[in-house]
NUTORTOR-589260 format. One record per residue (C-alpha): residue number from 1; residue in one letter; x, y, z. Coordinates in nm, 3 decimals. Layout:
BEGIN
NUM;a;X;Y;Z
...
//
This chain:
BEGIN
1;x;7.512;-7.495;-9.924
2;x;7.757;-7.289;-10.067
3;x;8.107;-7.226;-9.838
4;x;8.141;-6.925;-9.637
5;x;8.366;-6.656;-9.699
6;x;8.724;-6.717;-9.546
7;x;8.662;-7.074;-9.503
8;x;8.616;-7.379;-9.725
9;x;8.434;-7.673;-9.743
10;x;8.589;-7.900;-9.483
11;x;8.532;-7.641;-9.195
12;x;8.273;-7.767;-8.968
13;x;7.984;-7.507;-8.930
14;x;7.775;-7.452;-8.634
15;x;7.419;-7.416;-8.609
16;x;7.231;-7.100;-8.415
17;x;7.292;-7.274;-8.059
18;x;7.586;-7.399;-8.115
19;x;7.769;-7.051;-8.281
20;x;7.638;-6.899;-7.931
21;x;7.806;-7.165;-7.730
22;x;8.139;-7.125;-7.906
23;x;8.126;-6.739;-7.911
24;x;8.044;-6.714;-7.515
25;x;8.347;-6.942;-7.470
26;x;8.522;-6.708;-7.674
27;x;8.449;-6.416;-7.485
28;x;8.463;-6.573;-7.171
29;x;8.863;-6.643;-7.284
30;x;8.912;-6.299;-7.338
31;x;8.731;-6.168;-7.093
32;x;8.952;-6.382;-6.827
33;x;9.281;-6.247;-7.051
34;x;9.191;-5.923;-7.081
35;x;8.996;-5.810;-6.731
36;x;9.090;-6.048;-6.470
37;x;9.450;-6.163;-6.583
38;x;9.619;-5.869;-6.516
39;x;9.485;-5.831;-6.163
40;x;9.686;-6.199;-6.115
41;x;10.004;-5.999;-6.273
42;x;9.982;-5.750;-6.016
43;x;9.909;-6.018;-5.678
44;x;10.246;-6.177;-5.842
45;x;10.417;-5.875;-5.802
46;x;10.308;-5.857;-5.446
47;x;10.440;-6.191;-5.403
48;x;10.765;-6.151;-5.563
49;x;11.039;-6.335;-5.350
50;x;11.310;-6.116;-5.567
51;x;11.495;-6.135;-5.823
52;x;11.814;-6.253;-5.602
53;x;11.626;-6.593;-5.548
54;x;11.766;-6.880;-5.795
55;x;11.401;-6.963;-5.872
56;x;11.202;-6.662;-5.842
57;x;10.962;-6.758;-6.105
58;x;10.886;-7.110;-5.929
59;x;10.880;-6.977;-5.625
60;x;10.630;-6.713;-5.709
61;x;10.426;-6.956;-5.856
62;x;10.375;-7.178;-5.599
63;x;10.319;-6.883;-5.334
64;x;10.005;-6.769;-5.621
65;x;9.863;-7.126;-5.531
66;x;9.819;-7.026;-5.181
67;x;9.614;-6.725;-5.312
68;x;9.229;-6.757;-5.357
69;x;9.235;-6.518;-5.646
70;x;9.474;-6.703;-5.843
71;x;9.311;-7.036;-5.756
72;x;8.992;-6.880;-5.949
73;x;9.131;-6.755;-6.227
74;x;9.308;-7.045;-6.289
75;x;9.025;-7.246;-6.200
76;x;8.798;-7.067;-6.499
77;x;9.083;-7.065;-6.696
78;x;9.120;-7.426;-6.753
79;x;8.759;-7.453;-6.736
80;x;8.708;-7.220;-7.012
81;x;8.929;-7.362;-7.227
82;x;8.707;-7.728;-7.162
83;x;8.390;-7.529;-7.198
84;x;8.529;-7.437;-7.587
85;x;8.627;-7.766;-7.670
86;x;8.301;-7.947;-7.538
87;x;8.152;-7.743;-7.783
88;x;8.314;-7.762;-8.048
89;x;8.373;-8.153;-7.990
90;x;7.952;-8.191;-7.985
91;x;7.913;-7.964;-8.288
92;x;8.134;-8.156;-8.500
93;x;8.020;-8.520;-8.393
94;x;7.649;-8.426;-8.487
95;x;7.771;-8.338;-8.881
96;x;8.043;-8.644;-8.861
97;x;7.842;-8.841;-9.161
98;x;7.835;-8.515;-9.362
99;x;8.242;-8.437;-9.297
100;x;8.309;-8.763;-9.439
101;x;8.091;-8.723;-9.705
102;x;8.302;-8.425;-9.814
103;x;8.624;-8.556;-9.755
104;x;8.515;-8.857;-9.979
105;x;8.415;-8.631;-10.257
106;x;8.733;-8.429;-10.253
107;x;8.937;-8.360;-10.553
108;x;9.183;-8.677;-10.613
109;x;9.501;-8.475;-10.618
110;x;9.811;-8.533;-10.358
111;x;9.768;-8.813;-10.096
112;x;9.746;-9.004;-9.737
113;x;9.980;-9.226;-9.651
114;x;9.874;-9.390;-9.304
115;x;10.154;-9.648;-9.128
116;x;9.952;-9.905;-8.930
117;x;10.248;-9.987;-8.704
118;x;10.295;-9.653;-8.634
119;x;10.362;-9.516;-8.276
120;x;10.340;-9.204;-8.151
121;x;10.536;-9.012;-7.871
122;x;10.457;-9.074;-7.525
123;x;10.427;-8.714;-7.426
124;x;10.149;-8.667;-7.758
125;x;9.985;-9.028;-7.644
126;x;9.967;-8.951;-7.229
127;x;9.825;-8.576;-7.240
128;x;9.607;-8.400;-7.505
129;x;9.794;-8.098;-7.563
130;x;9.600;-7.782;-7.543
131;x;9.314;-8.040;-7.367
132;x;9.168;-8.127;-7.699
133;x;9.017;-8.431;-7.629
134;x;9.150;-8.739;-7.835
135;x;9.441;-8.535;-7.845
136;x;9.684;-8.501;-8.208
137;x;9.714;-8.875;-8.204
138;x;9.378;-9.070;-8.207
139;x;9.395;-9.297;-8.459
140;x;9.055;-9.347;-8.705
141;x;8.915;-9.399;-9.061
142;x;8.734;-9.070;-9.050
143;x;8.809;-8.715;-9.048
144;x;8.633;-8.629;-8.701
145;x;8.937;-8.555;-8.514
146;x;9.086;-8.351;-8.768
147;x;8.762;-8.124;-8.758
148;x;8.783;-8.062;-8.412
149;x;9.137;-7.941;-8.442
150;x;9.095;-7.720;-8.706
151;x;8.684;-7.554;-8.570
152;x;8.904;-7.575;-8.240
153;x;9.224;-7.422;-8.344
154;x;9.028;-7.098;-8.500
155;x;8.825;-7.027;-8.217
156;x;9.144;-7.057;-7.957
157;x;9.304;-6.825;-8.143
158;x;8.996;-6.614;-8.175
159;x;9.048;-6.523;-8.512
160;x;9.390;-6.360;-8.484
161;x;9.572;-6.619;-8.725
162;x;9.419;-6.562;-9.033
163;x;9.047;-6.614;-8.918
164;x;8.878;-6.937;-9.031
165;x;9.196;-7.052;-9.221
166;x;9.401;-6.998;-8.913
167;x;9.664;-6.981;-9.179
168;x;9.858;-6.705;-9.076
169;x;10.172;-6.879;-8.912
170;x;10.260;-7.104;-9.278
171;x;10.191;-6.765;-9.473
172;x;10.492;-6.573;-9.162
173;x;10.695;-6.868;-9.321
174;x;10.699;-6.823;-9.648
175;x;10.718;-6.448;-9.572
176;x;11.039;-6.545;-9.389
177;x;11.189;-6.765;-9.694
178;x;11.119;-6.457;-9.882
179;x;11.288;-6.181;-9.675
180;x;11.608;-6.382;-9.598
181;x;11.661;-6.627;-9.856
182;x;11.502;-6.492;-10.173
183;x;11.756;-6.696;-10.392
184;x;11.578;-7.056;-10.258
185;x;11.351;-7.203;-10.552
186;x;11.232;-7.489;-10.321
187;x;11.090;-7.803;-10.565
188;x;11.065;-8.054;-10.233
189;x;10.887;-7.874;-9.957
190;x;10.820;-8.077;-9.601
191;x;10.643;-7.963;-9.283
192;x;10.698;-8.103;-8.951
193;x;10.360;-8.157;-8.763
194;x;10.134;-8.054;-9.035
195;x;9.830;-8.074;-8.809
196;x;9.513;-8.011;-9.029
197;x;9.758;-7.865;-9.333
198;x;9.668;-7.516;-9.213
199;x;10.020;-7.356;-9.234
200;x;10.127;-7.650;-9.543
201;x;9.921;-7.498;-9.768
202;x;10.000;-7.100;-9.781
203;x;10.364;-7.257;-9.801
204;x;10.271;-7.452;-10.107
205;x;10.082;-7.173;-10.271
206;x;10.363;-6.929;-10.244
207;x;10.561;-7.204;-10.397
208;x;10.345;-7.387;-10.641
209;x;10.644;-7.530;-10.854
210;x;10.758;-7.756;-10.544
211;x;10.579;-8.105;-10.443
212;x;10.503;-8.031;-10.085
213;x;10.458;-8.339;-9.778
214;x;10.335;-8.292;-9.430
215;x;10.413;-8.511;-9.112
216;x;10.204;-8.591;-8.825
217;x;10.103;-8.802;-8.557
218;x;9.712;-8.885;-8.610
219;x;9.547;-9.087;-8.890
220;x;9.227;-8.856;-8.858
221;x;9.415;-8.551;-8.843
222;x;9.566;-8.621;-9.171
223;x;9.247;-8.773;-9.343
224;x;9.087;-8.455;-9.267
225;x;9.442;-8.228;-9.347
226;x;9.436;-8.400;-9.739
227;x;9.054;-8.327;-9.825
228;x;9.098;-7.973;-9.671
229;x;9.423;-7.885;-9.890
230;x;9.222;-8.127;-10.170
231;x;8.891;-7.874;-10.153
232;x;9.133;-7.568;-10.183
233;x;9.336;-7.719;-10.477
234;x;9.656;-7.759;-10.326
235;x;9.832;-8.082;-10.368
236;x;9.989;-8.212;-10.037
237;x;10.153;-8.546;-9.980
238;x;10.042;-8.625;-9.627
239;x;10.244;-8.887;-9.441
240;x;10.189;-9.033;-9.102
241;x;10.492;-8.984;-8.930
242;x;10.759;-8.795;-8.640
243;x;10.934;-8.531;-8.656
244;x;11.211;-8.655;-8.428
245;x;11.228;-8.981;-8.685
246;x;11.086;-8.873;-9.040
247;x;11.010;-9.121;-9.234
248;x;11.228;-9.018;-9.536
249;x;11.541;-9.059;-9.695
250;x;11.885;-8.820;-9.613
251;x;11.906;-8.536;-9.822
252;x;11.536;-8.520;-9.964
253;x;11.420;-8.189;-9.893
254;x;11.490;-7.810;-10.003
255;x;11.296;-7.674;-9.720
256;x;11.218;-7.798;-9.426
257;x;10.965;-7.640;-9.164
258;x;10.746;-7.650;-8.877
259;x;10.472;-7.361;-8.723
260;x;10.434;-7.368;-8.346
261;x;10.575;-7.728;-8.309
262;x;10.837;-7.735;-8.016
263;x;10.618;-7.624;-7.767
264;x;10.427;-7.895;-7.790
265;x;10.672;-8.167;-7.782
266;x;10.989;-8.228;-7.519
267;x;11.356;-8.121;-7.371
268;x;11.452;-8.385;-7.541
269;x;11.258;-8.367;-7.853
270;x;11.368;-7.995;-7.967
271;x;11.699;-8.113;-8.039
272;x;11.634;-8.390;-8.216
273;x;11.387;-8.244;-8.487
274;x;11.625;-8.024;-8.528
275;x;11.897;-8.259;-8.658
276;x;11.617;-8.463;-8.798
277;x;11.569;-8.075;-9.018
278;x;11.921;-8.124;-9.076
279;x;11.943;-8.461;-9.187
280;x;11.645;-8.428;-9.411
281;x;11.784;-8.113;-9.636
282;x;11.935;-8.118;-9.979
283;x;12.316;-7.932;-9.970
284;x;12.182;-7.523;-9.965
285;x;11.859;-7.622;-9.828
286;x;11.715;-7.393;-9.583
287;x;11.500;-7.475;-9.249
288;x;11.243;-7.224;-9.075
289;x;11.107;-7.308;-8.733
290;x;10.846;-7.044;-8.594
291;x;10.754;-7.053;-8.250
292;x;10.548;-6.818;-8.015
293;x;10.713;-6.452;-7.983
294;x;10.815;-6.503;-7.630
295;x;11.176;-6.550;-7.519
296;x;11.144;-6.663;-7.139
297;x;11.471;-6.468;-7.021
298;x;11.333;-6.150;-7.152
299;x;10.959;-6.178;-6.979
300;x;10.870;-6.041;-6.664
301;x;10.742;-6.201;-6.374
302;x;10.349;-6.257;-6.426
303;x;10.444;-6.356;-6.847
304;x;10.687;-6.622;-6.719
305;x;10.451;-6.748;-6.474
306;x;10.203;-6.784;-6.735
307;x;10.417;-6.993;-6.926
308;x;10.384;-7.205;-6.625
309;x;10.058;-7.151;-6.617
310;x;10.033;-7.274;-7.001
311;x;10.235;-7.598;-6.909
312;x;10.004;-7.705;-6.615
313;x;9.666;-7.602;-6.720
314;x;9.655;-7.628;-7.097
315;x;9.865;-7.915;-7.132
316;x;10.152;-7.758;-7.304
317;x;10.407;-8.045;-7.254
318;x;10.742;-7.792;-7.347
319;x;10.596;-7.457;-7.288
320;x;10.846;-7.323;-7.086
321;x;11.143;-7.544;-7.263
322;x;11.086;-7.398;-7.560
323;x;11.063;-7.064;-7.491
324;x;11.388;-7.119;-7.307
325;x;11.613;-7.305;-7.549
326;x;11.941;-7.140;-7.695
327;x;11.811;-7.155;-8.079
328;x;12.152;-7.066;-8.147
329;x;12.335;-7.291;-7.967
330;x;12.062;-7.596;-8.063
331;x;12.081;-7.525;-8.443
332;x;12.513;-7.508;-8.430
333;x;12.486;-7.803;-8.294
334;x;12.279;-7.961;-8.563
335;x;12.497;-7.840;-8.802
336;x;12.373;-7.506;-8.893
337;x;12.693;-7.272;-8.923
338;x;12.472;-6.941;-8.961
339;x;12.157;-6.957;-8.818
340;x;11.912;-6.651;-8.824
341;x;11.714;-6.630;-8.516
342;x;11.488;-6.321;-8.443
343;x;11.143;-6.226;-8.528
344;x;10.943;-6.261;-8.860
345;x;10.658;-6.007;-8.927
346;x;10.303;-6.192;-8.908
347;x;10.231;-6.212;-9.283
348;x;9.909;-6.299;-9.472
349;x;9.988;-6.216;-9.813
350;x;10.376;-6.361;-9.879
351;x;10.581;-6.263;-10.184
352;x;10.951;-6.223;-10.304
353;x;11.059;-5.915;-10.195
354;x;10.906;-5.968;-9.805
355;x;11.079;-5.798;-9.539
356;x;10.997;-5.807;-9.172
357;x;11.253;-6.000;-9.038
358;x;11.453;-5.829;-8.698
359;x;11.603;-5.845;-8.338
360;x;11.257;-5.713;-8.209
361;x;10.900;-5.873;-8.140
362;x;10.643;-5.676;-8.248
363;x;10.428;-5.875;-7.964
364;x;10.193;-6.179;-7.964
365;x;10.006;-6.238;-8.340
366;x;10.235;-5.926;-8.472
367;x;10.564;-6.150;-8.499
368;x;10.659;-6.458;-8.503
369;x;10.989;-6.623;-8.365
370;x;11.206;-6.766;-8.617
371;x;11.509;-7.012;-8.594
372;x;11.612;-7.035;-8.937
373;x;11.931;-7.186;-9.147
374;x;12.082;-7.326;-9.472
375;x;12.247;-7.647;-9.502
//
C-alpha cells in the first residue's frame, strides 16, 4: 500500500470504523471549543470576584466548580479528550506487528541510542501529560508508543500544525533562525524533547549541512521518532535523554531548540533547560524555544481559567507556569545578554530571508511564542 499524501510510512492508518471514531472525537472537541466553551466564558464573567482580588483567576475558578454548567463541560471535556485517545490507542495496537515491521525495514541512516539506566522525571513518570496513556516515558522494544503520539498528536491538533506531519512548530523554528539570525550556518543541531522527531526534521531539512540529535524521555518514542525521520530521509541522531541534564558535552551545539516543551515539564524545570541550552552551545550559538502564543498576564478571565482548566483536566503539569514565566528575566539569568522574545509567524515552508518575527500574536496556530538568544 502505497503512503498517503501528507503523511509517510510510519503513520498509523485507520480502517473505515476506526477513521469514524477518531473524526467524531474530533468534532466532538471542537464542537465543545467552539459552541459550548464560550457560554463557560460568559458564566465566568458572571462570577467574576474583580479584578481588585489578589487571586481573581483562582477564585473564579473554584466558584465555576460550584456551577452545573461548568461541571459538564468540563466533564465532556476531559472525557473527550479520553474518547480520542482510546481510539487511537486501539487502532494502533491492532497494526503493532505491521509498525514494527516498517520501522525494521527503515533506511539505515542516523541512529537510537537507548540508556538502560535511564530515569525519567517524576512529573513525566506520575501523570501522562495530555492523558496519553503510557504517557512520553514508557519504556519498550517497539515503536507502539511512539505511534500513538504521533496518530494522537495530529488529531489533537486537528490538523492545524501541518496536518498529518504535525510539523508546523519545527518548520516556525527554522523560520525564526531565518528571520533573526540569518548569519547562523548551524553544522550541530539538537532538540530538546524531540517527541516522535516531528518538529527535528523540518529543522534538519532547512539545514541539511548540520548533523542533527534529538532528546527524549521514552525508548518507544524514539524507536518510532528514528524510522519516521529514517522513511523521510532525514538523518537524526536520537538519544535517550533530559533536557534539564543532556547527556552531552559543554559547548557541543550551534543550535539548540525545543517546540512546545516547557509546558509540559515544571517551575523548576524551565530554568534549568534553559541553562542546560546554555551550557550546551558553541561561543555564537543561538537557542529558540517556542511555546504556545499565550502570555497569562495579557489573557482575560475565561483564557486564564482555561489554562487552569488545561493543568487539571489534560494533565498539563506547567501550563500555567509557563505561560507565566519572565522569558526575559529566565534567559539573563542563564546567560543570555540579548534575548529576543515575541512572536514567530507559523511557518510551513522556511527559508533565508523569513520574516515574521514581532511584539504581537497573531493568535493560536497563527504565531508562535519565541524565547530566543546567542551565546
Amino acid at each position: 500500500m502505497s503512503t498517503p499524501i501528507g503523511t509517510h510510512a510510519m503513520l498509523p492508518q485507520a480502517n473505515h470504523d476506526e477513521m469514524a471514531e477518531q473524526l467524531f472525537a474530533r468534532d466532538l472537541k471542537i464542537w465543545l471549543g467552539s459552541e459550548v466553551e464560550p457560554l463557560q466564558g460568559q458564566l465566568a464573567d458572571a462570577i467574576d470576584p474583580g479584578p481588585q482580588h489578589n487571586d481573581r483567576d483562582a477564585e473564579a475558578f473554584a466558584r465555576l466548580h460550584e456551577e452545573p454548567a461548568f461541571l459538564g463541560w468540563a466533564g465532556m471535556f476531559r472525557a473527550a479528550q479520553e474518547l480520542m485517545w482510546d481510539d487511537i490507542y486501539r487502532s494502533v495496537h491492532r497494526q503493532k506487528d505491521a509498525l514494527n515491521a516498517k520501522a525494521a525495514q527503515a533506511a539505515d541512516i542516523g541512529s537510537v541510542t537507548i540508556d538502560p539506566d535511564f530515569t525519567a522525571p517524576a512529573y513525566l513518570v506520575d501523570g501522562h501529560v495530555h492523558m496519553m496513556p503510557g504517557g512520553y516515558a514508557l519504556n519498550g522494544d517497539d515503536v507502539t508508543q511512539g505511534a500513538v503520539m504521533d496518530r494522537g498528536g495530529a488529531v489533537y491538533m486537528l490538523g492545524r500544525n501541518g496536518g498529518f506531519m504535525n510539523d508546523g512548530r519545527g518548520a516556525t523554528v527554522a523560520g525564526h533562525v531565518f528571520a533573526e539570525y540569518p548569519d547562523l550556518k548551524p553544522l550541530k543541531i539538537l532538540e530538546l524533547g524531540c517527541g516522535t522527531g516531528a518538529s527535528i526534521v523540518p529543522v534538519a531539512r532547512a539545514f541539511p549541512d548540520a548533523e542533527t540529535y534529538g532528546i527524549d524521555v521514552g525508548s518507544s518514542v524514539l524507536r518510532y521518532a528514528h524510522a519516521r525521520a529514517s522513511h523521510l530521509g532525514v538523518p537524526v541522531h536520537f538519544v535517550q535523554g533530559d533536557a534539564e541534564h543532556a547527556p552531552f558535552e559543554d559547548e557541543s551545539f550551534d543550535l539548540v531548540f525545543s517546540a512546545a516543551l516547557f509546558h509540559e515539564t515544571s517551575e523548576t524545570a524551565i530554568p534549568q533547560i534553559l541553562a542546560e541550552s546554555y551550557r550546551l552551545l558553541k561561543p555564537g550559538g543561538v537557542v529558540v524555544h517556542l511555546e504556545v502564543p499565550a502570555r497569562y498576564d495579557q489573557l482575560n478571565l475565561w483564557a486564564q481559567i482555561r489554562a487552569q482548566v488545561e493543568r487539571d483536566y489534560n494533565n498539563e503539569p506547567a501550563w500555567q507556569v509557563a505561560t507565566s514565566a519572565d522569558y526575559d528575566a529566565l534567559m539573563r539569568s542563564a546567560g543570555f545578554a540579548d534575548p529576543k522574545i515575541g512572536y514567530q509567524d507559523a511557518c510551513f515552508a522556511p527559508a533565508p530571508g523569513q520574516g515574521g518575527f514581532g511584539p504581537e500574536s497573531k493568535g493560536v496556530f497563527r504565531s508562535w511564542f519565541i524565547a530566543s538568544g546567542r551565546k
